[in-house]
mmCIF file of the N, C-alpha and C atoms, coordinates in Angstrom:
data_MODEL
# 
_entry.id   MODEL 
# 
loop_
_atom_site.group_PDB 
_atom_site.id 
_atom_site.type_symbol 
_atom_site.label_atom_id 
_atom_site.label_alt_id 
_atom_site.label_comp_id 
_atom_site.label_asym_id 
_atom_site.label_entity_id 
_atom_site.label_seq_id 
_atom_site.pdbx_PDB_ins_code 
_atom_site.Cartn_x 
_atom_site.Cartn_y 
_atom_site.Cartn_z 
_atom_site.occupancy 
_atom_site.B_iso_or_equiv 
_atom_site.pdbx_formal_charge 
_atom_site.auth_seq_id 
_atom_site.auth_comp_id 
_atom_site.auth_asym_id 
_atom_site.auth_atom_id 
_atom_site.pdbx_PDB_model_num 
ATOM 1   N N  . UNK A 1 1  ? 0.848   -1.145  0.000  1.00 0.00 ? 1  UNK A N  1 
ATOM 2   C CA . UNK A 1 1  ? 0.000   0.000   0.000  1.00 0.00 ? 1  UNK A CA 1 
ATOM 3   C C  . UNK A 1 1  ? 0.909   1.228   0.000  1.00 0.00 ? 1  UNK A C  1 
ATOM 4   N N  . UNK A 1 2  ? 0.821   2.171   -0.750 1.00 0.00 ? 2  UNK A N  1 
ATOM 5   C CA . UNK A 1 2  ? 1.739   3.356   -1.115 1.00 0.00 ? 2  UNK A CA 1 
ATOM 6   C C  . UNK A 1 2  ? 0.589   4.670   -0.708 1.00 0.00 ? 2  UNK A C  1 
ATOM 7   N N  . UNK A 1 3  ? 0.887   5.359   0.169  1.00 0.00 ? 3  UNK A N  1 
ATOM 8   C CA . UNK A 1 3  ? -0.010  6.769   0.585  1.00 0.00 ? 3  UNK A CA 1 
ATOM 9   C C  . UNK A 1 3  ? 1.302   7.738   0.068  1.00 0.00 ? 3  UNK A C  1 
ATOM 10  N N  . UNK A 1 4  ? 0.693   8.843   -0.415 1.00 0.00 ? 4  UNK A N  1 
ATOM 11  C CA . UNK A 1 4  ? 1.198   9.615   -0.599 1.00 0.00 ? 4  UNK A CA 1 
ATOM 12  C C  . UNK A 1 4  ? 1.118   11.044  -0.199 1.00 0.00 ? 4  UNK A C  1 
ATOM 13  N N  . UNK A 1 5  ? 1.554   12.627  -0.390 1.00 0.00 ? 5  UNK A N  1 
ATOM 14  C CA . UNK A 1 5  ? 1.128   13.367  0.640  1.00 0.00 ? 5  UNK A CA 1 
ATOM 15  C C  . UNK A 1 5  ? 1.529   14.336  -0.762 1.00 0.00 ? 5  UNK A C  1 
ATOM 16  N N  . UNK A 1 6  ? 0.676   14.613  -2.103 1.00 0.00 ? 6  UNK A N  1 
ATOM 17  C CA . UNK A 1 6  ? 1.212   15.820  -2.848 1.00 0.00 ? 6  UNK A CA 1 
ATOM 18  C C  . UNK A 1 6  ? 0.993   17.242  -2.500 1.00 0.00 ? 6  UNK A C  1 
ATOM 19  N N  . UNK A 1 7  ? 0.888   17.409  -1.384 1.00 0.00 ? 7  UNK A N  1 
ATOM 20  C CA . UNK A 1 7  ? 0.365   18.942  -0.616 1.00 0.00 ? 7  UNK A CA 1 
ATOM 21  C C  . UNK A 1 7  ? 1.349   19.659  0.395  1.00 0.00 ? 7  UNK A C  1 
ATOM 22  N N  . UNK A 1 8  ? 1.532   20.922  0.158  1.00 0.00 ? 8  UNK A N  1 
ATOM 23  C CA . UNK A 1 8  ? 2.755   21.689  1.249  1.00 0.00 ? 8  UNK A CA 1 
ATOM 24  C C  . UNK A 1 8  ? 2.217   21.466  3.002  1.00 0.00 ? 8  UNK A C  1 
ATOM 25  N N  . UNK A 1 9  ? 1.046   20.861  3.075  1.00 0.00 ? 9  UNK A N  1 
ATOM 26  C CA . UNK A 1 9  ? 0.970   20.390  4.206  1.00 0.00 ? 9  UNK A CA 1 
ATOM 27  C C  . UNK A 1 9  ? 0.491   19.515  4.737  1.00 0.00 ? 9  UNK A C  1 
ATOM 28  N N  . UNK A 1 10 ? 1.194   19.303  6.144  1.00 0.00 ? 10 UNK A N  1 
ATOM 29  C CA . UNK A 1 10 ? 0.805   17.796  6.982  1.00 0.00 ? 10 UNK A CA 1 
ATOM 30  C C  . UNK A 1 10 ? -0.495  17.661  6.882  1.00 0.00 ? 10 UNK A C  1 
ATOM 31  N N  . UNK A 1 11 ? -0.474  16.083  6.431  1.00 0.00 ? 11 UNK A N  1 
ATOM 32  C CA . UNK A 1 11 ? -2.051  15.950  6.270  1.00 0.00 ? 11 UNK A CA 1 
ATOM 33  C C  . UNK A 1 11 ? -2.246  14.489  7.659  1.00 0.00 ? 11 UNK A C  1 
ATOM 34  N N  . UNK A 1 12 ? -3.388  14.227  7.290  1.00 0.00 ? 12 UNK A N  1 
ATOM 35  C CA . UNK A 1 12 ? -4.051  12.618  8.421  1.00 0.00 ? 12 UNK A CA 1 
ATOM 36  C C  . UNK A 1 12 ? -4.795  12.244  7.398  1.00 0.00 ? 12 UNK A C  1 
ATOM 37  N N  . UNK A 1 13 ? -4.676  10.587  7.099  1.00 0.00 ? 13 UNK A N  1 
ATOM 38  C CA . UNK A 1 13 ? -4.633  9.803   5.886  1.00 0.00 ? 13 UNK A CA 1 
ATOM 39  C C  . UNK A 1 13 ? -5.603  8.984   6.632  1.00 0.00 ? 13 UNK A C  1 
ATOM 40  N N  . UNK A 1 14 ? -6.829  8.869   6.501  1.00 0.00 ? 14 UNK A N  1 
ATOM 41  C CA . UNK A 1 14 ? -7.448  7.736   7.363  1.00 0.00 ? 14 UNK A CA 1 
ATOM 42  C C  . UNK A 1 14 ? -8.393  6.882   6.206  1.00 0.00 ? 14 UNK A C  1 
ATOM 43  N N  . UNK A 1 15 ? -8.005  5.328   6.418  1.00 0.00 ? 15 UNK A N  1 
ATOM 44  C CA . UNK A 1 15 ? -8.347  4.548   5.404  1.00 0.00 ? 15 UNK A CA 1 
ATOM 45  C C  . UNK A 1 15 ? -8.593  3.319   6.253  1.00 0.00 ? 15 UNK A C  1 
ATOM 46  N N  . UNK A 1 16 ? -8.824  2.468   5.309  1.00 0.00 ? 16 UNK A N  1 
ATOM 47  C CA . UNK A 1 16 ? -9.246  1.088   5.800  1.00 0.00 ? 16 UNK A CA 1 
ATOM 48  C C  . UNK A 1 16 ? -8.284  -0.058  4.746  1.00 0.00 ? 16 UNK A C  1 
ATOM 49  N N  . UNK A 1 17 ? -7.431  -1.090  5.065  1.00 0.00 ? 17 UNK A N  1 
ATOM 50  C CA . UNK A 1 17 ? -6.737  -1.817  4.465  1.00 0.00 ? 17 UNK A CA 1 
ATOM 51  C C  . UNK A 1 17 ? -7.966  -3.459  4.054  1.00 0.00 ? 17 UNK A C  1 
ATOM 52  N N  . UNK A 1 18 ? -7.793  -3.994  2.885  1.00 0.00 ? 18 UNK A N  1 
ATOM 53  C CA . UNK A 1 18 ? -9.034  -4.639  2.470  1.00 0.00 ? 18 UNK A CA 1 
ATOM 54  C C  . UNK A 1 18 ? -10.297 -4.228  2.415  1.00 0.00 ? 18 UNK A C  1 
ATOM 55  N N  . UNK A 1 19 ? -11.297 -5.557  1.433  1.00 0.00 ? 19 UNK A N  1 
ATOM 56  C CA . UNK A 1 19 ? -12.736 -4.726  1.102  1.00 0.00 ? 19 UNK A CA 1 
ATOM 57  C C  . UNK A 1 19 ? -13.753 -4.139  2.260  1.00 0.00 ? 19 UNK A C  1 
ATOM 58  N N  . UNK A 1 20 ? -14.645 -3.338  1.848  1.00 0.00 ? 20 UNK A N  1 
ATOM 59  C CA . UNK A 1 20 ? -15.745 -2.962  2.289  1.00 0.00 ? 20 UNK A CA 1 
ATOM 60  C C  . UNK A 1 20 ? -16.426 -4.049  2.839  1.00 0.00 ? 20 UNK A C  1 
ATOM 61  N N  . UNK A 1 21 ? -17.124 -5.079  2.803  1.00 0.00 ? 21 UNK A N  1 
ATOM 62  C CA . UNK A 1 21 ? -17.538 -5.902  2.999  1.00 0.00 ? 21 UNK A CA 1 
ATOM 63  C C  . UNK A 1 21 ? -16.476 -7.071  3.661  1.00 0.00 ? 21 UNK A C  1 
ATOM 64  N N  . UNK A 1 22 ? -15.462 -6.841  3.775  1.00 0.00 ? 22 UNK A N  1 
ATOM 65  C CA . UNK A 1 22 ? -14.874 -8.333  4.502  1.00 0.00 ? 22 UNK A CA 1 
ATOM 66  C C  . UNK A 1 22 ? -15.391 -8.423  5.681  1.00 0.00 ? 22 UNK A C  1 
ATOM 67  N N  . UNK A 1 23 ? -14.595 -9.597  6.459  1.00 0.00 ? 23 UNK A N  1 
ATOM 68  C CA . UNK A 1 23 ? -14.893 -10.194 7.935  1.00 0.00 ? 23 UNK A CA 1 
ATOM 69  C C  . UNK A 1 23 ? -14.264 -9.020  8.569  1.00 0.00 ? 23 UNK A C  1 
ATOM 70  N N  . UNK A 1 24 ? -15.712 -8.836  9.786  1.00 0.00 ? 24 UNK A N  1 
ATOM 71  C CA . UNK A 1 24 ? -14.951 -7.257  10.284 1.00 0.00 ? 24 UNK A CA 1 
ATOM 72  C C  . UNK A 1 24 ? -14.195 -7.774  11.892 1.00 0.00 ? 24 UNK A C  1 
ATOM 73  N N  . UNK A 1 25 ? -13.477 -9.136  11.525 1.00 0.00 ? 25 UNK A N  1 
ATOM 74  C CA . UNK A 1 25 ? -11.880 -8.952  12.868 1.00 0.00 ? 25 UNK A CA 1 
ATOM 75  C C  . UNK A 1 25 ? -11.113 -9.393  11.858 1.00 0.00 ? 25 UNK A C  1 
ATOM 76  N N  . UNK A 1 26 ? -11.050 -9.068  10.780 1.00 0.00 ? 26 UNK A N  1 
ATOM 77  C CA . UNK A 1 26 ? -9.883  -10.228 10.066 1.00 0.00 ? 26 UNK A CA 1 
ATOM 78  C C  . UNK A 1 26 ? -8.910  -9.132  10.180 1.00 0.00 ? 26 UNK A C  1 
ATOM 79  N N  . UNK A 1 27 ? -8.232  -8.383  10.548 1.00 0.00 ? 27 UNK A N  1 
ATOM 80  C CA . UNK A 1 27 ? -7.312  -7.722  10.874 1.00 0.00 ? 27 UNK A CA 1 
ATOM 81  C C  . UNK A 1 27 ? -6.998  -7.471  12.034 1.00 0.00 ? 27 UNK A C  1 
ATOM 82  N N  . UNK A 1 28 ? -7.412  -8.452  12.652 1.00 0.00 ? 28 UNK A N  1 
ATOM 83  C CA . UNK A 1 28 ? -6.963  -8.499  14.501 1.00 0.00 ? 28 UNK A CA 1 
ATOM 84  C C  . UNK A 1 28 ? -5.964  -8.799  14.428 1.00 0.00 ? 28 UNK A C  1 
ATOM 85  N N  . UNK A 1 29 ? -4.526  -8.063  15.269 1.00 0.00 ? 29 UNK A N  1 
ATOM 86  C CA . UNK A 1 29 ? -3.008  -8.311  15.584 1.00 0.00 ? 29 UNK A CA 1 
ATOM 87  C C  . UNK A 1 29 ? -2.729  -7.691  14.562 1.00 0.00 ? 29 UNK A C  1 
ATOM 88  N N  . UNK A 1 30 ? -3.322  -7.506  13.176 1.00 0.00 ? 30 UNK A N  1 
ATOM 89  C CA . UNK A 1 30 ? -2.184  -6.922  12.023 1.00 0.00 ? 30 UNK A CA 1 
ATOM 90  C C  . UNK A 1 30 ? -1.969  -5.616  12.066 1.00 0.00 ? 30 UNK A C  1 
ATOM 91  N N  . UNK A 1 31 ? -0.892  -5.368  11.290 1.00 0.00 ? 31 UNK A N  1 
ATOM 92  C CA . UNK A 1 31 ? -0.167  -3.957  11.252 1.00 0.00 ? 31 UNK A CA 1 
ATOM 93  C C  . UNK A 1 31 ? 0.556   -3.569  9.705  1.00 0.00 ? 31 UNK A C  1 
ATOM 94  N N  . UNK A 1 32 ? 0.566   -2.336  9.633  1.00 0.00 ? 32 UNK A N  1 
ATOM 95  C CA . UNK A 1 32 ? 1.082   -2.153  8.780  1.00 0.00 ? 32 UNK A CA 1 
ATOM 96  C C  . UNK A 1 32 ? 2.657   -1.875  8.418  1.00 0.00 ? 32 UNK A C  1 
ATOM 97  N N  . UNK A 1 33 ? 3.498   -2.353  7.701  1.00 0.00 ? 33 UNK A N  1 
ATOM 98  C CA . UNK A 1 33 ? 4.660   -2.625  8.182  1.00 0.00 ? 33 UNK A CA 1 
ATOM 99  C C  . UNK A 1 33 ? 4.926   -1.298  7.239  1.00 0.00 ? 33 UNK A C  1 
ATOM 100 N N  . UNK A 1 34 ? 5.885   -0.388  7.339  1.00 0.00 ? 34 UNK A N  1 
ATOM 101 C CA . UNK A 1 34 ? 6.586   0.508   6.819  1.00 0.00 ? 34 UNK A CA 1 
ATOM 102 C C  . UNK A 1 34 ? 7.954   -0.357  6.327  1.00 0.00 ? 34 UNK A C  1 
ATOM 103 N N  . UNK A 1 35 ? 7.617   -0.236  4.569  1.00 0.00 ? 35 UNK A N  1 
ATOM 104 C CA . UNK A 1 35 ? 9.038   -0.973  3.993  1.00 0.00 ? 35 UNK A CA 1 
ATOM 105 C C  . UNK A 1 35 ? 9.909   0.018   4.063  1.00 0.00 ? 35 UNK A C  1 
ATOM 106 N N  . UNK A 1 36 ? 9.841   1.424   4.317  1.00 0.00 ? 36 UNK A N  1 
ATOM 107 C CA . UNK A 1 36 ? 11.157  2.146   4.070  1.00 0.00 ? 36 UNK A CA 1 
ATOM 108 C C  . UNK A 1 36 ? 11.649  2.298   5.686  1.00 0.00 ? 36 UNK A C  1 
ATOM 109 N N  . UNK A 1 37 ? 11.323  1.595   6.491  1.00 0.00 ? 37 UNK A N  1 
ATOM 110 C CA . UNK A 1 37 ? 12.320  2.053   7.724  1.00 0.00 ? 37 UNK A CA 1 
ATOM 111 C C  . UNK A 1 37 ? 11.475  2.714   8.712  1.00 0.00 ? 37 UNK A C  1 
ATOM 112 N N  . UNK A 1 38 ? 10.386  3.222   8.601  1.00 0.00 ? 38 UNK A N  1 
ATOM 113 C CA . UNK A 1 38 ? 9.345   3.810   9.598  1.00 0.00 ? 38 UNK A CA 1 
ATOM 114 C C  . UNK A 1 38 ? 8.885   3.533   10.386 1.00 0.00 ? 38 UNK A C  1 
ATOM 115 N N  . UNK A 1 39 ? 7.646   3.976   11.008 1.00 0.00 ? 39 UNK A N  1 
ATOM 116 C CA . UNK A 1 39 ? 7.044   3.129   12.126 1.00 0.00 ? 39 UNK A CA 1 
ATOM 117 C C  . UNK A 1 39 ? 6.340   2.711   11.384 1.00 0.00 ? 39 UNK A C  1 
ATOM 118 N N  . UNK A 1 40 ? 5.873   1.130   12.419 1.00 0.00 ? 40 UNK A N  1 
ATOM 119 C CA . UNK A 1 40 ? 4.645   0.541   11.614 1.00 0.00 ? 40 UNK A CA 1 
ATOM 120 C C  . UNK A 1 40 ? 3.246   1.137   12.262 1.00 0.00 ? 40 UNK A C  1 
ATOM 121 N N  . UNK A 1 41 ? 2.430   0.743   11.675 1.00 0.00 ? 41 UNK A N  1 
ATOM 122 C CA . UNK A 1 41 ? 0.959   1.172   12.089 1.00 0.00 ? 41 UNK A CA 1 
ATOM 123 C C  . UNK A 1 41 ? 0.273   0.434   12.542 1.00 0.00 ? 41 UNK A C  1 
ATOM 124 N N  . UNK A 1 42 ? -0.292  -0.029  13.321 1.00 0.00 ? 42 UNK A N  1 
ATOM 125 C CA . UNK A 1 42 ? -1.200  -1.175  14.595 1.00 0.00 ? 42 UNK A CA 1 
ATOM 126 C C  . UNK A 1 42 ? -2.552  -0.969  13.202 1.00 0.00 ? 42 UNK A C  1 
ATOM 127 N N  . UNK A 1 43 ? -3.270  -2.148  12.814 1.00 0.00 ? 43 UNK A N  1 
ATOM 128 C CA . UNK A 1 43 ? -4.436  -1.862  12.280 1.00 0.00 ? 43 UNK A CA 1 
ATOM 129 C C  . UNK A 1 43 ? -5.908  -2.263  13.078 1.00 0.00 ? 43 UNK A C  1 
ATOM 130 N N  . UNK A 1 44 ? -6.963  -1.357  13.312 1.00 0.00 ? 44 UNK A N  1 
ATOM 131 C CA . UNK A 1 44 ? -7.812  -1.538  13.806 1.00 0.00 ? 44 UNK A CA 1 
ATOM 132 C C  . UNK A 1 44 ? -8.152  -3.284  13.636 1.00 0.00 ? 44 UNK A C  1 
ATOM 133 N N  . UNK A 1 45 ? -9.449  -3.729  14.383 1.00 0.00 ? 45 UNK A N  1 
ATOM 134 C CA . UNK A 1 45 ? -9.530  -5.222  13.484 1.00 0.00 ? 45 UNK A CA 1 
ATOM 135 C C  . UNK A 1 45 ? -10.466 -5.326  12.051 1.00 0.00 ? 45 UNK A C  1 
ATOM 136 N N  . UNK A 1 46 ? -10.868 -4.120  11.979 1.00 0.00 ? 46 UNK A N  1 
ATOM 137 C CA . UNK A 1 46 ? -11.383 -3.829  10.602 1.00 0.00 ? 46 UNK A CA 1 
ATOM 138 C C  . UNK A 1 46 ? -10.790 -3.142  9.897  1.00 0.00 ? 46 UNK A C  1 
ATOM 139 N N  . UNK A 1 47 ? -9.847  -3.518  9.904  1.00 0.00 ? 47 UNK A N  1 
ATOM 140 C CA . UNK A 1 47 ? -8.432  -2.703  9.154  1.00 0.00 ? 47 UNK A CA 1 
ATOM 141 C C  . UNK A 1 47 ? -8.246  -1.513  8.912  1.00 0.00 ? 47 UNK A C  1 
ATOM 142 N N  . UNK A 1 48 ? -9.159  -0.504  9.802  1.00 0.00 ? 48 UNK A N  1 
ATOM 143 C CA . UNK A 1 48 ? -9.023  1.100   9.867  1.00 0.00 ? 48 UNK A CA 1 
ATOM 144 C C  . UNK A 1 48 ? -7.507  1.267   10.194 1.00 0.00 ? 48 UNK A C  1 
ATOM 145 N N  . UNK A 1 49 ? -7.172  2.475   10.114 1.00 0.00 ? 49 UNK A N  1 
ATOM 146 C CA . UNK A 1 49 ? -6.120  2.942   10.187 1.00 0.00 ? 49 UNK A CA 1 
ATOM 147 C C  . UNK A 1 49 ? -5.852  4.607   10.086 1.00 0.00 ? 49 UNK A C  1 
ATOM 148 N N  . UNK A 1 50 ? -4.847  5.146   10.484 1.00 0.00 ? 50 UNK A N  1 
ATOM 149 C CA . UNK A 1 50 ? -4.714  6.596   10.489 1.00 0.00 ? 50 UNK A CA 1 
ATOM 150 C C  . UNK A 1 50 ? -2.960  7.003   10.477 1.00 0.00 ? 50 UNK A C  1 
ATOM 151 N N  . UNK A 1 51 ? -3.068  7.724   9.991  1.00 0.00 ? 51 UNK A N  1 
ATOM 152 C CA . UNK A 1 51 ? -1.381  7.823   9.375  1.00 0.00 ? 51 UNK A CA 1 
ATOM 153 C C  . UNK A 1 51 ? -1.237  9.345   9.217  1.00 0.00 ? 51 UNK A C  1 
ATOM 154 N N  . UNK A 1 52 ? -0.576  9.746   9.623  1.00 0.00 ? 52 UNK A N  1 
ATOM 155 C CA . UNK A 1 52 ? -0.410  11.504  9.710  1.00 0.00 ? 52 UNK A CA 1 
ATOM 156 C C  . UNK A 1 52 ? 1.308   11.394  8.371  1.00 0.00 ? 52 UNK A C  1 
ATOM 157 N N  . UNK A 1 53 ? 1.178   11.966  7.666  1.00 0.00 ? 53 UNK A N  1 
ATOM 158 C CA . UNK A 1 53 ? 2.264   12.557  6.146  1.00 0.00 ? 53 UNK A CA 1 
ATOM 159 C C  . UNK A 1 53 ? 2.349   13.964  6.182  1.00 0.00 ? 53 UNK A C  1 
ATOM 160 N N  . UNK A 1 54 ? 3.854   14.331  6.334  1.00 0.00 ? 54 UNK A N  1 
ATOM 161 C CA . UNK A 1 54 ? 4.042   15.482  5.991  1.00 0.00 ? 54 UNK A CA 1 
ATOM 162 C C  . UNK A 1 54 ? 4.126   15.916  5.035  1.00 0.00 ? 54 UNK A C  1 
ATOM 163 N N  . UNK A 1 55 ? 4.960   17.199  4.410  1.00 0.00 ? 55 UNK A N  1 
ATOM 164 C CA . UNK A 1 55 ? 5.136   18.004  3.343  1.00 0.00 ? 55 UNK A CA 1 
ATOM 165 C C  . UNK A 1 55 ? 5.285   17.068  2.530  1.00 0.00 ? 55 UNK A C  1 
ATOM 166 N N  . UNK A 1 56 ? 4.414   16.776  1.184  1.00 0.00 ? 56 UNK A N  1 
ATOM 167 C CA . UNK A 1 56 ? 5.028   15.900  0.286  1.00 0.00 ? 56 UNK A CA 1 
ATOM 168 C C  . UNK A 1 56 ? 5.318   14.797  0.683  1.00 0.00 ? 56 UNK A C  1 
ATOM 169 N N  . UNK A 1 57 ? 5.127   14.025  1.973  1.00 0.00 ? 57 UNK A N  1 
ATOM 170 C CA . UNK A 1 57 ? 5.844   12.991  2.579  1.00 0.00 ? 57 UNK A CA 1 
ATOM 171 C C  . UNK A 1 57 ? 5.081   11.623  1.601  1.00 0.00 ? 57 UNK A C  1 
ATOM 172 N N  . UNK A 1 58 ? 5.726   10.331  2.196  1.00 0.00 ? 58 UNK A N  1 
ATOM 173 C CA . UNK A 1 58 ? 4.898   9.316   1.581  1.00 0.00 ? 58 UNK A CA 1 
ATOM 174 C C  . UNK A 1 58 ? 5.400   8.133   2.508  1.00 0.00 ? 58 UNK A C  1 
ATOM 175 N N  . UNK A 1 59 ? 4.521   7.006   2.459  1.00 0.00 ? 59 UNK A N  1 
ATOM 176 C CA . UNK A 1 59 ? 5.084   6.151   3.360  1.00 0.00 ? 59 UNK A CA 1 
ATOM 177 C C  . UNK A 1 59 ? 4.450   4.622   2.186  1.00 0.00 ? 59 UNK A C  1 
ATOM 178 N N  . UNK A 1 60 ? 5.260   3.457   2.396  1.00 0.00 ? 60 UNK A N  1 
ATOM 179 C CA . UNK A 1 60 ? 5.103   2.365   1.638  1.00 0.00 ? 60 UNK A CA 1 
ATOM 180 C C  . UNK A 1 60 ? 4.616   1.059   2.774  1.00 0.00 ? 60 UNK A C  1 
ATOM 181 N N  . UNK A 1 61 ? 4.043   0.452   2.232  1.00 0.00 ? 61 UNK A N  1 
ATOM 182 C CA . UNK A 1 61 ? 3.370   -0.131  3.690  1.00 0.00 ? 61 UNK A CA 1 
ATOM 183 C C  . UNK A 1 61 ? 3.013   -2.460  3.157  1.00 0.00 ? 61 UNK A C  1 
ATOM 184 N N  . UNK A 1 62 ? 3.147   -3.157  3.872  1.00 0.00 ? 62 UNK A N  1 
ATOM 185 C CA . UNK A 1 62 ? 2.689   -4.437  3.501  1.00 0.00 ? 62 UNK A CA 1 
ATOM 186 C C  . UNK A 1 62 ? 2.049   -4.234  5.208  1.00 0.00 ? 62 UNK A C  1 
ATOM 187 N N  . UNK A 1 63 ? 0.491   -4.980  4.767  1.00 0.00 ? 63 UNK A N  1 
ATOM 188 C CA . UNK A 1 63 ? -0.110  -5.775  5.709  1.00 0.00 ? 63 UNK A CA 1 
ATOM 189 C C  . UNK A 1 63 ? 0.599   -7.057  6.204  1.00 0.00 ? 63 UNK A C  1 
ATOM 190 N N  . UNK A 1 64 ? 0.411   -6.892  7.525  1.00 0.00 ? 64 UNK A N  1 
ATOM 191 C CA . UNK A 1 64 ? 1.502   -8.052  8.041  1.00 0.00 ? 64 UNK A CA 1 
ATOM 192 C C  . UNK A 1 64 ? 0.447   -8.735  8.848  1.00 0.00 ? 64 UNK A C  1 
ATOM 193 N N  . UNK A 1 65 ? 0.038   -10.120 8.919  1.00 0.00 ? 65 UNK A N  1 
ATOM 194 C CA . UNK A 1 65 ? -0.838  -10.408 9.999  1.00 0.00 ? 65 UNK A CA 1 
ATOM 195 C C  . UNK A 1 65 ? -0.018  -11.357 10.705 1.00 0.00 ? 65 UNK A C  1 
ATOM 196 N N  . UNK A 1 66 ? -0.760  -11.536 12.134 1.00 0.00 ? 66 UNK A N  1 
ATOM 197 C CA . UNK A 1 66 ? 0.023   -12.269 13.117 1.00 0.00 ? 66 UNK A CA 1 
ATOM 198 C C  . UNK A 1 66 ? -0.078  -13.769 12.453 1.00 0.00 ? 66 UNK A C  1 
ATOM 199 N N  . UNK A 1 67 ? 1.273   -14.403 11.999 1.00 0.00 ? 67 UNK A N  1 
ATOM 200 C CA . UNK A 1 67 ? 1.707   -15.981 12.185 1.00 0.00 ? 67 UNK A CA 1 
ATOM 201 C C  . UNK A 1 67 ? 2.211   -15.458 10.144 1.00 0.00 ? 67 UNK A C  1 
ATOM 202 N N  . UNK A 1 68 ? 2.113   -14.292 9.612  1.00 0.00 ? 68 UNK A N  1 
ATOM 203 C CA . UNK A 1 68 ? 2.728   -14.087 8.220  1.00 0.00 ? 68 UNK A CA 1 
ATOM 204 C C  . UNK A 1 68 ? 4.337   -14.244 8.728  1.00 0.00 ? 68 UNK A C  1 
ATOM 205 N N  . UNK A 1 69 ? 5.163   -14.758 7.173  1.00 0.00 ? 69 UNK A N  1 
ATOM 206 C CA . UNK A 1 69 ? 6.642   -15.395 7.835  1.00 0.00 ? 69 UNK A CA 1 
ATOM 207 C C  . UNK A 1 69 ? 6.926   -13.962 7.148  1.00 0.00 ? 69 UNK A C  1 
ATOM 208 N N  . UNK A 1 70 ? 8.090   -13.254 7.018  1.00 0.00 ? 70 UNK A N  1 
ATOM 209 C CA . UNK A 1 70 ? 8.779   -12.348 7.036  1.00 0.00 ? 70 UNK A CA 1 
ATOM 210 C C  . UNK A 1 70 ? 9.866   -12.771 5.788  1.00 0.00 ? 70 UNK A C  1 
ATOM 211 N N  . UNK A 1 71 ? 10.342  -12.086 5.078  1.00 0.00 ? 71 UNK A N  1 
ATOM 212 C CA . UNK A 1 71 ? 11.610  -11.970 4.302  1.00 0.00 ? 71 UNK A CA 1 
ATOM 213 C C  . UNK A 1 71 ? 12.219  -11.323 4.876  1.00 0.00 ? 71 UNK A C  1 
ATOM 214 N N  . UNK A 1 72 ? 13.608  -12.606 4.859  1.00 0.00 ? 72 UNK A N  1 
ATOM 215 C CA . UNK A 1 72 ? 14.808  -11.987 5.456  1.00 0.00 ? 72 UNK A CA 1 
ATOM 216 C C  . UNK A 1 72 ? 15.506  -10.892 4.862  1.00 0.00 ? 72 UNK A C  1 
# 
């Protein structure tokens, strides 16, 4: 998931990761992992979420759920 921020100011990005209609805990324990080095993001269990981007900022993101294996 790629958010982006094309505006001279800090914005709050609030979204939901998967469909409208899914199972609303299937995102219990998951998070959003920041591939460039960031913090990750805790995801609601309906995969809400909220992410504050600065100037132009952007952040790159994989859903990670609890028992997903990791690349080394």
């Amino acid at each position: 998931m790629l958010l982006h921020n094309f505006g001279e100011d800090t914005v709050k990005v609030s979204g939901r990761a998967g469909p409208e209609d899914g199972p609303s805990r299937a995102f219990r324990g998951a998070s959003l992992l920041d591939l460039l080095g960031g913090d990750n993001v805790p995801l609601e269990p309906d995969g809400g979420f909220t992410v504050e981007l600065g100037p132009y900022g952007y952040r790159w993101f994989r859903v990670h759920k609890p028992g997903d294996r990791l690349a080394p």
